[in-house]
C-alpha positions in Angstrom: 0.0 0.0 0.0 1.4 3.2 -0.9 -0.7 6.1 0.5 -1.4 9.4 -0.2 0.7 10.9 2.7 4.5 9.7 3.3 7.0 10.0 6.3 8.8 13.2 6.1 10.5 12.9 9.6 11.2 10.5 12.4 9.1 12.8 14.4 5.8 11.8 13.0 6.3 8.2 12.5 6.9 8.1 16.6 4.0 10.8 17.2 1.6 8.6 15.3 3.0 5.5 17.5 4.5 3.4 14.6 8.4 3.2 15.6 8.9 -0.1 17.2 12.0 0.7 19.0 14.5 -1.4 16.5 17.4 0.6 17.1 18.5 2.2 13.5 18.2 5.4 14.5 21.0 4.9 17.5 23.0 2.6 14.8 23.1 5.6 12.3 23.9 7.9 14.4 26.7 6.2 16.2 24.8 6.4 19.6 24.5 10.3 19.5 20.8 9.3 19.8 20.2 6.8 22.4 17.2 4.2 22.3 15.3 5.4 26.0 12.0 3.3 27.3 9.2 5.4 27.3 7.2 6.2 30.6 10.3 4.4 32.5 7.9 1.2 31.3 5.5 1.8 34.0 2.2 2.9 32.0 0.2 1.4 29.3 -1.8 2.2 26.4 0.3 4.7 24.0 4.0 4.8 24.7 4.3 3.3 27.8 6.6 0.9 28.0 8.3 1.1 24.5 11.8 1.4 22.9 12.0 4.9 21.5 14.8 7.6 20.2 15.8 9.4 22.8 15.5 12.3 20.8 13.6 13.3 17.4 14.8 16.1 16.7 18.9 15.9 16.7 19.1 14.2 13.2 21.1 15.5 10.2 19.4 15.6 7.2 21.0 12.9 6.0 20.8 10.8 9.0 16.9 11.3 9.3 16.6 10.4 5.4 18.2 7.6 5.7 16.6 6.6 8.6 13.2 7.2 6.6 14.4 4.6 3.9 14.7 1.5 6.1 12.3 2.5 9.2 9.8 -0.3 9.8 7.3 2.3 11.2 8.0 3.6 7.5 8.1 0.9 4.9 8.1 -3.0 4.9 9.0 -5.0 2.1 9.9 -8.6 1.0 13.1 -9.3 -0.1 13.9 -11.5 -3.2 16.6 -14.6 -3.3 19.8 -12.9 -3.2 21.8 -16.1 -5.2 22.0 -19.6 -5.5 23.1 -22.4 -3.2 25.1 -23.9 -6.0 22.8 -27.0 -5.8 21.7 -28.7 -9.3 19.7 -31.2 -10.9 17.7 -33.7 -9.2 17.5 -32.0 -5.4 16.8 -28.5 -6.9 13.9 -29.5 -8.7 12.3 -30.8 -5.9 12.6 -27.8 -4.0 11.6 -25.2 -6.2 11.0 -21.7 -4.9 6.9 -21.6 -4.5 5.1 -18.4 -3.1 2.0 -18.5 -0.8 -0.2 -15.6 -0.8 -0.3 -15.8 3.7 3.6 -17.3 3.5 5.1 -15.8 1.1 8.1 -16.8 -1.0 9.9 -20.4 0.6 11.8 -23.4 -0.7 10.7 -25.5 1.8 8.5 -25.7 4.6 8.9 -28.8 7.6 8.8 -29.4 10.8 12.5 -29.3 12.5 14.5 -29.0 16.3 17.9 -28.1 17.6 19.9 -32.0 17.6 21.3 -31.0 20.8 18.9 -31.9 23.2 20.1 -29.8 25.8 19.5 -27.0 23.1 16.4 -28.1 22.8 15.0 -28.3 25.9 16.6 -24.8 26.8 15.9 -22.4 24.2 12.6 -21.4 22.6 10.3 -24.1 20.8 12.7 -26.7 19.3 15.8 -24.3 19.3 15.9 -23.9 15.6 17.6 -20.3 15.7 19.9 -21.2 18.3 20.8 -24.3 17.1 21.5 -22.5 13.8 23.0 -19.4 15.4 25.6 -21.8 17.2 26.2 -23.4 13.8 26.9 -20.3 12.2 29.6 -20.1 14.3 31.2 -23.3 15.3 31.7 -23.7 11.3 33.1 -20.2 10.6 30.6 -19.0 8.5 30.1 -15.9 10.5 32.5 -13.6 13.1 29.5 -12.9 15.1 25.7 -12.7 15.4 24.0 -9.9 16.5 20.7 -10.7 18.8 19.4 -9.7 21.9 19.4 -11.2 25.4 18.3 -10.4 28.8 19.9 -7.6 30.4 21.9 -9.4 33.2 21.4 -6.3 35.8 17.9 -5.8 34.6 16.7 -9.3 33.8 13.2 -8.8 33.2 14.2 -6.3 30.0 16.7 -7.0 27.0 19.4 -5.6 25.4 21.4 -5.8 22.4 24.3 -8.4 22.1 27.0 -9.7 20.0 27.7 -13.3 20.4 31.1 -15.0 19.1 31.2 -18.2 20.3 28.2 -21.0 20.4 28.1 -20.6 23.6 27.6 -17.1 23.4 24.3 -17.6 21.4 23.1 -20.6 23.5 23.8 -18.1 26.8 21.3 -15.6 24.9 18.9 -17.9 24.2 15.0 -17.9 24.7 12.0 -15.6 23.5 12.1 -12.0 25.0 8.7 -10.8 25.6 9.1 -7.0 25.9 11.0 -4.8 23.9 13.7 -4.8 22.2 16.4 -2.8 20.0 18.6 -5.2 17.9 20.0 -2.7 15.5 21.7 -0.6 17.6 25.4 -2.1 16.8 24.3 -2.7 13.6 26.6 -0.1 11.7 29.4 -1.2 14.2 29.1 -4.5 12.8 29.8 -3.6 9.6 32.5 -1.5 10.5 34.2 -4.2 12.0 34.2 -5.5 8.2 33.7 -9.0 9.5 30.9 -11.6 8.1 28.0 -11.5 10.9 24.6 -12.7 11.0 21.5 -11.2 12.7 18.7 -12.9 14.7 15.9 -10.5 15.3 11.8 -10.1 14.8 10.6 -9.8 11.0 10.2 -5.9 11.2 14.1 -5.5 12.3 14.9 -7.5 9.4 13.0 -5.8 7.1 14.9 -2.8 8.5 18.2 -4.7 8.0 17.4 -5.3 4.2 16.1 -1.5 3.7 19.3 -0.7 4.8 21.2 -2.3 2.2 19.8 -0.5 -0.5 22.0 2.8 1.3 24.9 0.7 2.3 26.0 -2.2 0.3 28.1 -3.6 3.1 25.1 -5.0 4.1 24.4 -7.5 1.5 28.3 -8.4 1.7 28.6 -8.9 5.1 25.2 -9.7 6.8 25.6 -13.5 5.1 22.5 -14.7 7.1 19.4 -13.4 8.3 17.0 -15.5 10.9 14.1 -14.5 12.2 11.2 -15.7 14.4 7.3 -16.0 13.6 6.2 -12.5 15.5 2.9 -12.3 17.6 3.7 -8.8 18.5 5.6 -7.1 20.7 4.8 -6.0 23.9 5.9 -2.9 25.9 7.2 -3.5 29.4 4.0 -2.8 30.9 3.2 -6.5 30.5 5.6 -7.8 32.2 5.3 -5.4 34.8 2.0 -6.6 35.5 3.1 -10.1 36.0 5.7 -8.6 38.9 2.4 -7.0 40.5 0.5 -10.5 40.6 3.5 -11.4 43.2 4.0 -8.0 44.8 7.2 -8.1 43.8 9.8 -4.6 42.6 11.9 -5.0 39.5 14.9 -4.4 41.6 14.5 -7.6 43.4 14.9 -9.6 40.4 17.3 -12.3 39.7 15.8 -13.9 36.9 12.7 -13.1 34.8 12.5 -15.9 32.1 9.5 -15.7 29.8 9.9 -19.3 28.1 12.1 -22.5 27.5 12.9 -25.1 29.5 10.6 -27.1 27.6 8.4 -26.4 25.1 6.5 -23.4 26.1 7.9 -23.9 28.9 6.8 -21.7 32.2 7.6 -17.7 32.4 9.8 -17.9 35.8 10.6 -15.2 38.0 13.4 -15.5 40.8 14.3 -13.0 43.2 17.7 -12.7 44.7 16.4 -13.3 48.2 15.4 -16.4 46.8 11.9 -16.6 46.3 10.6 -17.9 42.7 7.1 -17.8 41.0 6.4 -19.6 38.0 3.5 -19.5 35.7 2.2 -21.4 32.5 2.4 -20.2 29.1 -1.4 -20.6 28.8 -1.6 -18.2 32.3 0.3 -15.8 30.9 -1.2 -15.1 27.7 -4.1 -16.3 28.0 -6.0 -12.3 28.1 -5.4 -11.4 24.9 -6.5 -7.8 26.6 -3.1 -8.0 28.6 -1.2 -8.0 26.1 0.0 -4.0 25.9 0.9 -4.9 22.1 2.8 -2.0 20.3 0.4 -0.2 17.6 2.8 -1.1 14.9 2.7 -4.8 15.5 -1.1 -4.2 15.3 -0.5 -2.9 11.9 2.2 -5.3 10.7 2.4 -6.4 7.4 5.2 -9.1 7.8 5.1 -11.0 10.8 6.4 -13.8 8.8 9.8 -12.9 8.2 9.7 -11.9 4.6 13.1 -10.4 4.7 15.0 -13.4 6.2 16.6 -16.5 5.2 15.0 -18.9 7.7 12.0 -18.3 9.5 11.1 -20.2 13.2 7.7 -20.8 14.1 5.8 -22.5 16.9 4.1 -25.2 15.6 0.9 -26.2 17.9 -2.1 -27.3 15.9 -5.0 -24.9 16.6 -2.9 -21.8 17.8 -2.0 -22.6 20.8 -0.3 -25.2 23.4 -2.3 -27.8 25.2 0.6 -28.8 27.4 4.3 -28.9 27.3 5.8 -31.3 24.6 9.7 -32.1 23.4 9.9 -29.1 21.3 9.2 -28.7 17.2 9.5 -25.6 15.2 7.7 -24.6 12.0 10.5 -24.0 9.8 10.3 -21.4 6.5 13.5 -21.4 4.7 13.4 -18.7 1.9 16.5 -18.2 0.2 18.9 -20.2 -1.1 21.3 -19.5 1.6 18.9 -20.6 3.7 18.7 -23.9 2.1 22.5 -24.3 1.9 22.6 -23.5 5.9 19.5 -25.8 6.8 21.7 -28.5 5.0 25.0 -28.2 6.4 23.4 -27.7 10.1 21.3 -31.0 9.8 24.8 -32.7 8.1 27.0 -31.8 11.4 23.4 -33.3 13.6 22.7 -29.4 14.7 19.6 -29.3 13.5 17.2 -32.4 12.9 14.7 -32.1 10.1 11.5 -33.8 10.6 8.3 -34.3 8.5 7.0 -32.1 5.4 4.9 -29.1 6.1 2.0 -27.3 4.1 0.9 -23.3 3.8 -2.0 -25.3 5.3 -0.3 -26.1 8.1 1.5 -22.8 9.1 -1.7 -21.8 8.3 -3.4 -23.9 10.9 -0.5 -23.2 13.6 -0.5 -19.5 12.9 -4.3 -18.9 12.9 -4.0 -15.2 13.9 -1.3 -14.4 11.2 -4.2 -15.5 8.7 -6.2 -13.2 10.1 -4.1 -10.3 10.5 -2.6 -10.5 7.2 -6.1 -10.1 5.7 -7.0 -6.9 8.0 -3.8 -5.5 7.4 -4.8 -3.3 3.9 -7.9 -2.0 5.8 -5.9 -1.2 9.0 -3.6 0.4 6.7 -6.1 3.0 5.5 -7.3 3.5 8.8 -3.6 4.9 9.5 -4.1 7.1 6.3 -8.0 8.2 7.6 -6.2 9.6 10.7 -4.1 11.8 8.8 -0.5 9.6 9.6 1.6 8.3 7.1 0.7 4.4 6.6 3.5 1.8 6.8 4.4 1.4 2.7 4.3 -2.4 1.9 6.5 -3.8 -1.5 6.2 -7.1 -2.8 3.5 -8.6 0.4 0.7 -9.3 -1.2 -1.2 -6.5 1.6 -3.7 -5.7 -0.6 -4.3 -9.5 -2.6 -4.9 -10.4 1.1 -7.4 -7.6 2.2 -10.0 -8.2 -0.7 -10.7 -11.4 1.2 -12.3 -9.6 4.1 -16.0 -8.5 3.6 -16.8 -4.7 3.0 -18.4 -4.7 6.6 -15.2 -6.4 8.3 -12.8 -4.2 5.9 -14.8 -0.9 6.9 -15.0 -2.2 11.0 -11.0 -2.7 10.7 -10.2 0.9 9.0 -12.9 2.5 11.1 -11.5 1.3 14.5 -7.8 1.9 13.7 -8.7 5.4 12.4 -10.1 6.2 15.8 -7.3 4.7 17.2 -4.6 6.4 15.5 -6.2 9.2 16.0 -6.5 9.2 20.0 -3.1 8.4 20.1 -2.2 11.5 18.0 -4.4 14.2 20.2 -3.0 12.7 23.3 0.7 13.6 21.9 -0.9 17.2 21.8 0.7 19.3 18.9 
């Protein structure tokens, strides 16, 4: 969707709450403008709780344009194969490249877990991206991989981290609910001129492969690109609210783990007086209402990790666990890099493939990306209705997708986001 009104500064896309906190705007600017939390994470509803720039107003021309060309609160858009895996006759014609119009472009779609079962059992789901993060390394494909982790004098919040050793990655392991800033050392990485890899949420990757088309270091150094299925990201008000359940300040915390150790696995909370609360997966998402989500994941028209390589997603029929099990992830692998990686990573046991999946199947694990991918066109013009600049979308399918919703739904989803968009706006005041 293009839209009749565009992003002119940084300024509006965070007054009309569509900056997600990624962290390009401290990575161009080498720092000078620091990622802050907004409302110190203690309030909900707009802004409170989320990753923003510090400041909006201390960019250069040419730093705040080319922050507008790869902002996810700006543009999102799918990126095509970059090469070939060098792989011929027989075993490339039976994984040809096939596009879904939910999924997107892949070459191949099946269930898969981290060999390791230590991995497994540890990190989030089956452990794909760690197990292939650790990979990356332990064969030399990559110097480094640039991820996040929990902040280890903060626990319950997450920072940016370079990993260079396997263990690094498996150290940083694990879903972070809350948010996050990847991209922050992301022009330090390049600097550093050394092949890296990035591990992030679909909308930082997107950012990643904006940025490219400003600085071909990218496409020459970040050799691979992993990302999980998103559900949204939610500001730190969530978790904040699971610290008030136990009367419990975020000082006291020794630990705040929101899943692994099996598959969900519980959210744990450990204090360093000793005390420790856990809670189920189910428990803790269960209100959708609770969920504090950021307004851009709201809006998101790739949760799916059209920018990536290889794509992780949980993989529970219906939606949603009914227990704990050993661990299987969804796997999407979209380029032929991808492929090449999957391959090697199953050859050295890192990764274990298992049985053949369907766009029917993501489809039935994923039921809510279905039905947000639909909305998305008419949530899109609700952005527009409120006079903000809608999120551009290249090469997604956003408005295939929204012709499948009824006039009614279409006109109830642009309505509702108008209004909300709008709120948001007035509150900011002018």
């Amino acid at each position: 969707m293009t839209g009749l009104v565009k992003a002119t500064s940084v300024a509006e896309v965070v007054d009309a709450d569509l900056c997600i906190g990624c962290g390009l705007c401290a990575a161009v600017t080498g720092g000078r403008v620091g990622m802050a939390l907004t409302g110190n994470g203690s309030g909900t509803g707009s802004g409170g709780g989320g990753m923003r720039p510090e400041r909006t107003d201390a960019f250069t021309e040419d730093e705040e344009r080319t922050i507008l060309t790869a902002c996810p609160g700006v543009i999102a858009e799918a990126r095509p194969d970059p090469g070939t895996d060098g792989i011929a006759g027989p075993d490339r014609a039976a994984q040809p490249e096939r596009t879904d119009p939910i999924w997107g472009r892949h070459r191949s779609l099946f269930l898969g877990w981290a060999g390791d079962p230590g991995v497994r059992f540890r990190a989030a789901t089956g452990g794909v991206l760690t197990a292939l993060g650790m990979h990356l390394l332990s064969s030399g494909t990559v110097d480094a991989i640039l991820h996040v982790g929990a902040d280890p004098d903060r626990p319950m919040r997450s920072r940016s981290v370079v990993s260079r050793t396997p263990q690094d990655v498996l150290d940083n392991c694990g879903s972070r609910y809350g948010p996050t800033s990847p991209l922050v050392g992301l022009v330090e990485m390049l600097d550093r001129g050394r092949r890296f890899a990035v591990i992030a949420k679909p909308c930082d990757l997107g950012a990643v492969h904006r940025y490219a088309s400003i600085d071909p270091r990218v496409d020459e150094l970040c050799v691979a690109r992993l990302a999980l299925v998103c559900g949204g990201q939610s500001k730190l008000s969530k978790s904040r609210a699971v610290l008030e359940q136990y009367g419990l300040e975020e000082s006291l915390l020794s630990l705040f783990r929101y899943r692994g150790r099996g598959n969900p696995g519980p959210t744990r909370v450990e204090t360093a007086g000793g005390q420790a609360f856990e809670q189920t997966y189910q428990e803790m998402w269960a209100d959708e209402s609770g969920w504090d989500l950021e307004t851009r994941c709201k809006l998101c028209p790739d949760a799916l990790g059209e920018a990536a390589d290889v794509v992780a997603a949980d993989a529970w029929p219906g939606g949603g666990p009914t227990g704990e099990d050993d661990g299987f992830n969804a796997v999407v692998v979209r380029t032929a890099f991808g492929r090449k990686l999957v391959a090697e990573a199953i050859a050295t046991g890192d990764l274990v493939r298992g049985g053949e999946l369907t766009p029917a199947d993501l489809n039935d694990f994923q039921p809510h990306q279905v039905r947000k991918k639909e909305a998305v066109a008419a949530r899109l013009a609700g952005v527009a209705d409120a006079g903000a600049a809608p999120i551009r979308t290249v090469g997604l399918r956003i408005e295939e997708l929204g012709r499948r919703l009824s006039p009614e739904a279409a006109a109830a989803q642009r309505e509702g986001t108008a209004m909300r968009i709008r709120a948001r706006m007035d509150a900011r005041g002018p």
